[in-house]
C-alpha positions in Angstrom: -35.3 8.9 47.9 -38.7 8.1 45.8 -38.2 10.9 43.5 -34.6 9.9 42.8 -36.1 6.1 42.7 -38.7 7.5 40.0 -36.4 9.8 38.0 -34.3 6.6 37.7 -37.1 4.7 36.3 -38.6 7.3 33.9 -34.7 7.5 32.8 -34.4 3.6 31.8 -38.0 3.3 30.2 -37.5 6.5 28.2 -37.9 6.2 24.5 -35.3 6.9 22.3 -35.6 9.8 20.3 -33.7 11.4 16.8 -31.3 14.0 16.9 -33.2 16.8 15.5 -30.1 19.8 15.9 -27.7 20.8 17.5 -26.9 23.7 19.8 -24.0 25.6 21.5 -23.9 27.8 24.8 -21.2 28.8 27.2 -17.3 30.8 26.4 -16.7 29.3 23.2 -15.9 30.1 19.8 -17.5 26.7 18.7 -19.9 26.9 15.5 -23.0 24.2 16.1 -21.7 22.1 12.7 -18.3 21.6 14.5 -20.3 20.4 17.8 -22.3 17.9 15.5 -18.9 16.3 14.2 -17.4 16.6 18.1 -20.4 14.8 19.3 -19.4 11.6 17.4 -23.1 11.5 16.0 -25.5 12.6 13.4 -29.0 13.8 12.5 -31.5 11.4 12.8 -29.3 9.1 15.2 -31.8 8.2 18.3 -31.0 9.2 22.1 -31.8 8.9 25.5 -30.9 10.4 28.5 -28.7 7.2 28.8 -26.5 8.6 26.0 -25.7 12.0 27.6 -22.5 10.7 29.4 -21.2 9.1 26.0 -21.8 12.4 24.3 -19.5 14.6 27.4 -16.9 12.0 27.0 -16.7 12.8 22.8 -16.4 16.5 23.4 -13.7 16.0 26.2 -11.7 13.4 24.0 -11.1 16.8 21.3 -9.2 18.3 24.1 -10.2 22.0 23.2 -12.6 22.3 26.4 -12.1 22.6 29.9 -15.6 22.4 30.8 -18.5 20.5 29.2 -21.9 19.9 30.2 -24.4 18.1 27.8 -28.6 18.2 28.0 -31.1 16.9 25.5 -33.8 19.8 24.8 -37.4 18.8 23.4 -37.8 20.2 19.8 -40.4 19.2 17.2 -39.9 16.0 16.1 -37.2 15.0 18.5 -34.2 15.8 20.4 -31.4 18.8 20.3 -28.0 18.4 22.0 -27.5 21.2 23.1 -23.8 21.1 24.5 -22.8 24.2 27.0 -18.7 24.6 26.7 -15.7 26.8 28.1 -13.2 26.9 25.7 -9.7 26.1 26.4 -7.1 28.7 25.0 -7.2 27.2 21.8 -3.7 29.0 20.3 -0.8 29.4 21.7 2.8 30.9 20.7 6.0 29.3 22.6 9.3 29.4 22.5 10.9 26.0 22.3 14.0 24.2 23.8 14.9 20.6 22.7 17.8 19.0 24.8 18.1 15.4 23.0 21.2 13.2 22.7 23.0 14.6 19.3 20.9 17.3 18.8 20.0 20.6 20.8 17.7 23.1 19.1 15.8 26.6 19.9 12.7 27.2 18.1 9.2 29.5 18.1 6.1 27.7 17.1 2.4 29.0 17.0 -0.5 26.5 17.1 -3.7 27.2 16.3 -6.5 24.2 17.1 -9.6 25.7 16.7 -9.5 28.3 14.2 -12.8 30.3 13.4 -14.7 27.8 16.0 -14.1 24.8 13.6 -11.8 22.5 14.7 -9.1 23.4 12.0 -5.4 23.1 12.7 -2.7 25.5 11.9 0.8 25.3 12.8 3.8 27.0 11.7 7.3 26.5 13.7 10.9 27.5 13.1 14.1 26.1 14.9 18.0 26.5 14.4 19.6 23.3 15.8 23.5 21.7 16.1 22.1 18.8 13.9 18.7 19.9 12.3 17.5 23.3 11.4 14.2 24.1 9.9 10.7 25.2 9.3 7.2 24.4 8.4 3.6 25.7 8.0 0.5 23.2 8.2 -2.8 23.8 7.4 -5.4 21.2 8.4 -9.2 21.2 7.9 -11.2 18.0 9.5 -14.4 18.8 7.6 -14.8 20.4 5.2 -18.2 22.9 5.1 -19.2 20.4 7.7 -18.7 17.1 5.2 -16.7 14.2 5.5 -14.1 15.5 3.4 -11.0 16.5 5.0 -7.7 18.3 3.5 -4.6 19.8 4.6 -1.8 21.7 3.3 1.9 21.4 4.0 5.3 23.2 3.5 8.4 22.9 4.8 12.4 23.3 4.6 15.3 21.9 6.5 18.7 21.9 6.5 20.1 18.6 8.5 22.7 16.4 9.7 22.1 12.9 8.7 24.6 11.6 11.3 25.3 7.3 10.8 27.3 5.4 13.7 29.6 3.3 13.3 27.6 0.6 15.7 30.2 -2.3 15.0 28.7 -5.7 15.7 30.6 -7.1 18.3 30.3 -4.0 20.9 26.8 -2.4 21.6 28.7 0.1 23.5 30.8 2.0 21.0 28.6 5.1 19.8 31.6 6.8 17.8 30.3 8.4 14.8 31.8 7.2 11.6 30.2 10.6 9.5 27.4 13.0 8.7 25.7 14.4 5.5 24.2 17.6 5.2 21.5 18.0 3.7 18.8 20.3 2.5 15.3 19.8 2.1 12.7 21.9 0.9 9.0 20.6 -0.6 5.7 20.6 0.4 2.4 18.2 0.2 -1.4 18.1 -0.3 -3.8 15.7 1.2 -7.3 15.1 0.6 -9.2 12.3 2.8 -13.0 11.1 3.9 -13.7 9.8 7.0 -15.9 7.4 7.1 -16.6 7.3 11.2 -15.9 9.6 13.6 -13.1 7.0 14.2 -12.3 5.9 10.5 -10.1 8.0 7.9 -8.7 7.4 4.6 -6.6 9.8 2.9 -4.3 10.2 -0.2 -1.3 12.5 -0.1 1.1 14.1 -2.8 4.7 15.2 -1.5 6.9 16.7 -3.5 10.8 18.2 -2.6 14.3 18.7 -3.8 17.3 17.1 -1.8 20.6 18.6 -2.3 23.8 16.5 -0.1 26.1 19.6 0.9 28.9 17.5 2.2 30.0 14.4 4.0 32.2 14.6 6.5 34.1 12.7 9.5 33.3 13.5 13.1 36.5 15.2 13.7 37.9 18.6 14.4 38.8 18.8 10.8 35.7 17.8 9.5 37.9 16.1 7.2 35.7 15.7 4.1 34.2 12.3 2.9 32.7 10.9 -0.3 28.8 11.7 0.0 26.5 8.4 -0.2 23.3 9.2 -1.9 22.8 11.6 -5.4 20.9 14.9 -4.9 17.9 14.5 -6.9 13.9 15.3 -6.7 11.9 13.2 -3.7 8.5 13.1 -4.9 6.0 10.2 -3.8 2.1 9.3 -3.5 1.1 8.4 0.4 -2.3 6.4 0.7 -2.8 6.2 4.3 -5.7 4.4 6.7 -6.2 5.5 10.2 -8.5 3.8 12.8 -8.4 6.7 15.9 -11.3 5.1 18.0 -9.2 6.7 21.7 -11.1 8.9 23.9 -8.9 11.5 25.9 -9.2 13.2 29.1 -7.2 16.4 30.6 -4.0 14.0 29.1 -5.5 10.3 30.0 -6.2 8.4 26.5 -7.8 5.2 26.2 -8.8 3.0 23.4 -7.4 1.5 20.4 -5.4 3.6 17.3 -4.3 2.1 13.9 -2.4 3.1 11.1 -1.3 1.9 8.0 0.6 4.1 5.8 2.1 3.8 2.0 4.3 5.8 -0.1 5.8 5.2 -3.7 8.0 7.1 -6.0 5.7 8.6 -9.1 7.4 7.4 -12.2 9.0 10.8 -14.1 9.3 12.8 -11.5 10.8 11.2 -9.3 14.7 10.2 -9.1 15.0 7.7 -6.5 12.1 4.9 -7.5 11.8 3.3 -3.8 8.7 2.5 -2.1 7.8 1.6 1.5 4.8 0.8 4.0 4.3 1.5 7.6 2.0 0.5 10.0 1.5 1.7 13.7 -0.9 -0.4 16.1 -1.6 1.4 19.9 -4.1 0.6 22.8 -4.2 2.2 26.1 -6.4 1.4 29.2 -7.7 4.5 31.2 -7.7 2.8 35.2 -8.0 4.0 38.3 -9.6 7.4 36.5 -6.2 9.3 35.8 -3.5 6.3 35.2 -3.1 4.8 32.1 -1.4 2.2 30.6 -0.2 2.3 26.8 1.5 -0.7 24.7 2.8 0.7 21.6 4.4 -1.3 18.3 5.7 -0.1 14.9 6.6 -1.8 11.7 8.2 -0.5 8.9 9.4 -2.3 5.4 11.2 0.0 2.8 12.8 -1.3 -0.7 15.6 1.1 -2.5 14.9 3.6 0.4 17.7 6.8 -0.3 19.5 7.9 2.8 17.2 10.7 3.8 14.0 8.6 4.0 15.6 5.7 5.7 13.8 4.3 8.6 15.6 4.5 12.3 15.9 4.0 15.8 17.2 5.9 18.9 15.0 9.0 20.1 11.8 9.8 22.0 9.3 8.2 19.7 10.8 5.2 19.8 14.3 3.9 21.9 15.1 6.6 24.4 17.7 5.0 25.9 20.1 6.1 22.5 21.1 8.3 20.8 18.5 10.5 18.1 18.5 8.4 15.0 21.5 5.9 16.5 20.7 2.8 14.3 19.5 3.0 10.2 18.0 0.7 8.0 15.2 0.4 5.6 13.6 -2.8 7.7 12.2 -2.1 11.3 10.2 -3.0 14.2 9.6 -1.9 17.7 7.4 -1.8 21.1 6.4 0.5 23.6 5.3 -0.2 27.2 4.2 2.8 29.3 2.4 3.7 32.4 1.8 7.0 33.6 0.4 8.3 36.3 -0.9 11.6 37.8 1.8 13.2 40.3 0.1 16.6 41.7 -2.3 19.3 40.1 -1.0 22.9 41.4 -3.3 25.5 40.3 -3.8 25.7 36.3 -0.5 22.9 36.4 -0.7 19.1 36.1 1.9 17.0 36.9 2.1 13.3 35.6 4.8 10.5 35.7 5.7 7.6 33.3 7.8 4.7 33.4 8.6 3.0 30.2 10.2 -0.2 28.2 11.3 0.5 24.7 12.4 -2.4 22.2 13.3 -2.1 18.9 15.1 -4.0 15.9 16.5 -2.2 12.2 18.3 -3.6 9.3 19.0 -3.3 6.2 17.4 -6.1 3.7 16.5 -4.4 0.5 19.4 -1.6 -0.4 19.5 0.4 -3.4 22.1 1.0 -5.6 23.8 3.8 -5.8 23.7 4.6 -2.1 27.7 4.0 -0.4 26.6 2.0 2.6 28.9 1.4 5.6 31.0 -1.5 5.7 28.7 -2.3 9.6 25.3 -1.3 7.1 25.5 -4.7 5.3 22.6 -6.4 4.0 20.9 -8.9 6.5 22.6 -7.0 9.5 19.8 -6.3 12.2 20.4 -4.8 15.7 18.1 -5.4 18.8 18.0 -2.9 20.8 16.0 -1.9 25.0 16.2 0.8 27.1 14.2 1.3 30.6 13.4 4.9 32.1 11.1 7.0 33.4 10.1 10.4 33.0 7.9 13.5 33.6 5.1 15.3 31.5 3.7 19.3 32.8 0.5 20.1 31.1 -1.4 23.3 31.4 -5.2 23.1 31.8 -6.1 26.0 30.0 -3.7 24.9 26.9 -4.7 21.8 24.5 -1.3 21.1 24.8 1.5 19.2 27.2 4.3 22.2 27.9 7.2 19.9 28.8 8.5 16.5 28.8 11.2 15.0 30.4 12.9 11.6 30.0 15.2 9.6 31.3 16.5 6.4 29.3 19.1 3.6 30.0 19.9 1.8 27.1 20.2 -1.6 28.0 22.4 -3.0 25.9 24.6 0.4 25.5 24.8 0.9 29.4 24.5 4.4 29.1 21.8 6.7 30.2 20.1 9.2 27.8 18.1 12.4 28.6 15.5 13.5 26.5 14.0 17.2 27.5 11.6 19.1 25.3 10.0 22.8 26.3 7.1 23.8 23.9 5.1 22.6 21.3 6.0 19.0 23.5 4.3 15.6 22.0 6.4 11.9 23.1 
């Protein structure tokens, strides 16, 4: 009891001291300048003791580790963390199954989220779908050479049904489908960024693609062929973009607040649709009782001119689950998120964890563009309020960074129909 009294005391009164290196032991593939960035601090930054549970917690919140254990090591002229790690398997190749209201798909995906030992990000994926078929190939590097810089590379193609309902005003009820456009997509994108904090990023992003509108057609057995609402033409727009990411995460438990803000506007001459829009998502989650958590989520969106593939919507598992994928359109949109999850069983290397949710959203278009044949129930100043209540299930694997399945269960309130949202694979609600 005196000893543990004294290390106690020897702990509080001990002097803060720099950060002189940093050092990695254990089964990992981690390089020492990725632990430096993990760690949340920098050379020259003064610790104690005190500091070592802080420093755990920022190597857990990167999700790549299933076991960390952090100690301070005299050097000359101060400290080294020296942080001893077992990897989690970092990559992983999976089939997928999505099983969404208006849209089943099969895809393969490979993820990669700690390539070379450096905390980069690869992902290519593939899917053929009844509404949207595609693939893309992503490429992202947090830190460049061990700098603030950060840059990542995209490409993709899709071919998809842009499906629009009907949604007549005076019944919330009838989801008949008045037609869909299909269309193909195929572009790609560069961005470059700095962050700032371990918590703070700003980035710039150039997209460029050509969209061609196959056909348009009515939901029928005929497919009896409509005219198509929006020219084919070249998409290509700037996207400034802020995040705040200040959450810490553990083994699927995130707490802490996240904040984005993101812009994007047509580049005069090369561009053929001149619209421009903004975006801004605001999270915070509470970590209690050690492995529940409590999330509020909210989303607003303004668009002006927006063509009919970048349109903002609702309905689907990022954001009203109680509808349809993509049930309501408009180029004006806001919605909230309340969530609780909790942890069910853990069954050898599996996890088990509940939710229970409330959705709420509201779209509508206020600033259309010309050009683009609108819906007779798609007028200007038309909004629609939407809720749906459910609950659902998430698996995750310990060994894998990420969750392996997700399953949810909507009821749209105002639709009175219950919607089932099931994803196997590369899963992220």
């Amino acid at each position: 009891m005196l000893i543990a009294a004294s290390a106690t005391i020897a702990s509080a009164q001990e002097a803060p001291r720099p950060i002189v290196g940093f050092a990695v032991r254990g089964k990992t593939k981690l390089r020492e300048s990725t632990a430096r960035i993990l760690s949340q601090r920098d050379l020259g930054d003064l610790v104690t003791a005190r500091d070592i549970p802080r420093l755990r917690q920022a190597f857990l919140t990167s999700e790549l580790f299933k076991t960390v254990e952090i100690t301070l090591e005299e050097a000359p002229g101060g400290v080294v963390v020296v942080a001893t790690v077992e990897d989690k398997h970092s990559w992983i190749v999976a089939p997928t199954l999505f099983v969404l209201p208006g849209n089943q798909a099969f895809g393969v995906g490979f993820a990669e989220n700690n390539f070379q030992g450096f905390n980069k990000k690869v992902l290519l994926y593939g899917q053929v779908g009844t509404r949207e078929s595609l693939f893309f190939g992503t490429f992202l590097d947090p830190s460049l050479d061990g700098t603030q810089l950060t840059y990542r590379i995209d490409l993709y193609a899709y071919r998809r049904g842009i499906t629009e309902y009907l949604n007549p005003v005076n019944d919330a009820q009838d989801a008949s489908i008045a037609r869909i456009t299909t269309t193909d997509y195929i572009g790609g994108g560069f961005l470059v960024g700095w962050r700032f904090a371990w918590w703070l990023t700003a980035d710039l992003r150039f997209r460029g693609a050509y969209v061609d509108f196959k056909k348009t057609y009515l939901d029928d057995d005929a497919e009896t062929p409509q005219p198509i609402p929006e020219a084919d033409g070249w998409d290509v727009t700037v996207q400034p973009r802020l995040t705040l990411d200040a959450r810490h995460s553990r083994f699927g438990v995130r707490w802490g607040p996240y904040l984005q803000i993101i812009g994007d506007a047509s580049i005069p001459g090369m561009d053929d649709y001149d619209y421009s829009s903004v975006l801004m998502r605001a999270y915070y989650a509470w970590r209690l009782f050690s492995e529940h958590q409590l999330e509020i989520r909210t989303g607003l969106a303004a668009g002006r001119q927006m063509p009919l593939h970048e349109e903002f919507s609702l309905g689907g598992a990022s954001d009203l689950r109680g509808y349809s994928v993509e049930r309501f359109r408009g180029d004006t949109r806001a919605f909230g998120r309340l969530e609780y999850s909790v942890p069910l069983l853990k069954w050898k290397f599996f996890a088990f964890r509940g939710i229970g949710f409330w959705d709420s959203g509201t779209i509508g278009f206020h600033a259309p563009r010309a050009g683009r044949a609108y819906l007779a129930t798609q007028a200007d100043g038309i909004d629609r309020w939407r809720n749906d209540v459910g609950a659902g299930l998430r698996i995750y694997v310990k060994n894998i960074v990420l969750p392996l399945l997700g399953l949810d269960v909507g009821y749209g309130l105002e639709g009175r129909s219950p919607k089932i949202y099931f994803e196997v694979g590369l899963t992220d609600f």
